[in-house]
Each structure stands twice: as C-alpha cells, then as structure tokens.
N, C-alpha and C positions, 0 to 999 in steps of 0.2 A: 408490532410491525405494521399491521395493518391502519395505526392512528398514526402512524410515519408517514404512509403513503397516502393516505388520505389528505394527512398537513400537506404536502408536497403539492399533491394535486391540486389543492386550495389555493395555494400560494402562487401557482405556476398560472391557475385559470385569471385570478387579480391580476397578473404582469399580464397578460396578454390584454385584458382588458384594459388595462389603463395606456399600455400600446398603444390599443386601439382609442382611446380619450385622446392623447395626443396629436394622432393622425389627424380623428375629425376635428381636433378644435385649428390645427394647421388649416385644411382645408377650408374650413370656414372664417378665417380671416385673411384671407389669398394670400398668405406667403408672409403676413404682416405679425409684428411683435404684439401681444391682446395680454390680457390678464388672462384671458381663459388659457391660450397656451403655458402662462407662467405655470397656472395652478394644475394643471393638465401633466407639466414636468415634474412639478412636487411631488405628485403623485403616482408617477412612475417610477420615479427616484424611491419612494418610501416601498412602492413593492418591489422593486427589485431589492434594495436593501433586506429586505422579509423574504423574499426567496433565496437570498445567497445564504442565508440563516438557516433556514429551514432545509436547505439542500446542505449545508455542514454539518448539521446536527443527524439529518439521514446517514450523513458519507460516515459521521461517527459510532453510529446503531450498527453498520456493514460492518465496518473496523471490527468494533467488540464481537461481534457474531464471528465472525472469521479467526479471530485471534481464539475463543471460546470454543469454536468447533474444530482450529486445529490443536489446542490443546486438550483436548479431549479425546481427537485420533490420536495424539501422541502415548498419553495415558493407557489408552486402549492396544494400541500395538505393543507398548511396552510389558504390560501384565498379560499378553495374550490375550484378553476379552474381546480385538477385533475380531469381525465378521470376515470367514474364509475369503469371499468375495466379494468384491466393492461393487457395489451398485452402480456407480455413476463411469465406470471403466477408469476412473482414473487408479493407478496402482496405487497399494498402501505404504503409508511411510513405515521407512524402515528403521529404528532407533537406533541400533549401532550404526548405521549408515550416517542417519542424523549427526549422532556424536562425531564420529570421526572426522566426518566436515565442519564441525562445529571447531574443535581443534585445528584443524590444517587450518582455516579461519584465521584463529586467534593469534598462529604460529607468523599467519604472513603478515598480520596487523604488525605484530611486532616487531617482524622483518622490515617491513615497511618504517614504521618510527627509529629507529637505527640507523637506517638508510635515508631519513628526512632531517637528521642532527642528533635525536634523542642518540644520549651515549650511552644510557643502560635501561632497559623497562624497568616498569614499577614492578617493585619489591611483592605487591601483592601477588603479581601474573609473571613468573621467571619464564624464559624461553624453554624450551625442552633442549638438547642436543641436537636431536633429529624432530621432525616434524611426525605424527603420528602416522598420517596418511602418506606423507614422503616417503617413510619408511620402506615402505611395500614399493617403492616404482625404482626403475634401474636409474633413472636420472636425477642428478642433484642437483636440476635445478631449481629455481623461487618460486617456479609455479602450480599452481594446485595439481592436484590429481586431477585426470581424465576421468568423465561420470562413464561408466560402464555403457549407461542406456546411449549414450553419444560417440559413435565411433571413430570420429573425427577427431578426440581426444580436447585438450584444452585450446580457449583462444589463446595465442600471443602476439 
C-alpha cells in the first residue's frame, strides 16, 4: 500500500509540475503559439495520462482491499469468530440479514424482468411463490422490506 501512495504522490507532484511548465512557458512567449508551449503540453498530456493510471490502479488496490475485508467480516460473523465489538462503531454484519436481502434482491430482479417483457426467468434462478423477506411483512407489495435500522420504512 504504501508503494501505492507513494506512486500516487509521484505521479500527482509530475502533473503539477508540468502545470506549472506550461504556465511559464505561456507566459514567456506573451500569449503567443512557441514550441516551448507545444512541448510544454506534450508533457502535461503525458503526466496527466500517468496519473489517471496510477490513480486507477490505486482506486483498484481500494476495490480488492474492501471486497477482501468484507469478505472476511462476512466469514467471520458467519462462523462466529467475529469480535463482540466493532471497533470502528460501525455494527457488524449480520449473515442471515445478508441472505435474506440477498433474496428479496434476486426476487425483485426477477420481478422486474417479467415486468420489462421477459415472459419467464431463467431456468437456472426460478421465482419463489413468495418472496423471502415479503414473506414476513403484511403487504404484497413489489417493494423490498423496510431495514429495521430505518424507520421511515422503504423509498417508493
């Protein structure tokens, strides 16, 4: 992580720099079209090209870390090895909670494709009857369950 942010920083201090190439070679040919300005944009061009890179390949090391540390809370809550209490206050996930939303999910995709022409889902993924998480609430309608923690119930 640390040669992540390091590149970043590398990359970010070049564009500024070459910025700043730009600027002066503007300024010193009054406003006038120079070779130094052409070369001056090449060269900005080429580190901004190298920072949009190197800020993708960052945003992709975040990705993996995030994807990897919540599969790993998940793991953990699910065998019990989570810690009683979360450090950071954020509460822990809850697997069955997971699941269940992970169906009522799946229930409205396919709601949804029904409703956009498709005349039957795929054979791999059949509808249920009822929705899992529907199940539980007095209303039939299409929209998800209300999260507990939100007492203002779902958007519609």
């Amino acid at each position: 992580m640390d040669g992540t942010v390091d590149e970043l920083t590398s990359a970010y201090d070049e564009l500024i720099a070459a910025t700043a190439g730009v600027l002066e070679a503007r300024a010193a040919s009054g406003g006038q079209k120079t070779a130094e300005i052409d070369a001056a944009l090449v060269a900005f061009r080429e580190r901004w090209e190298t920072f949009q890179a190197v800020c993708d390949r960052a945003e992709d090391m975040v990705e993996r870390a995030r994807h990897r540390i919540g599969s790993e809370l998940l793991v953990d809550e699910a065998t019990g090895a989570a810690s009683p209490a979360p450090a950071s206050g954020v509460p822990p996930i809850n697997a069955s909670r997971l699941e269940q939303t992970s169906k009522a999910v799946r229930w409205l995709v396919l709601e949804v494709q029904r409703g956009a022409g498709s005349a039957t889902p795929s054979a791999a993924a059949p509808a249920p009857a009822t929705p899992p998480a529907a199940a539980a609430t007095p209303s039939s309608s299409s929209v998800a369950p209300s999260d507990a923690r939100f007492p203002e119930g779902p958007a519609r």
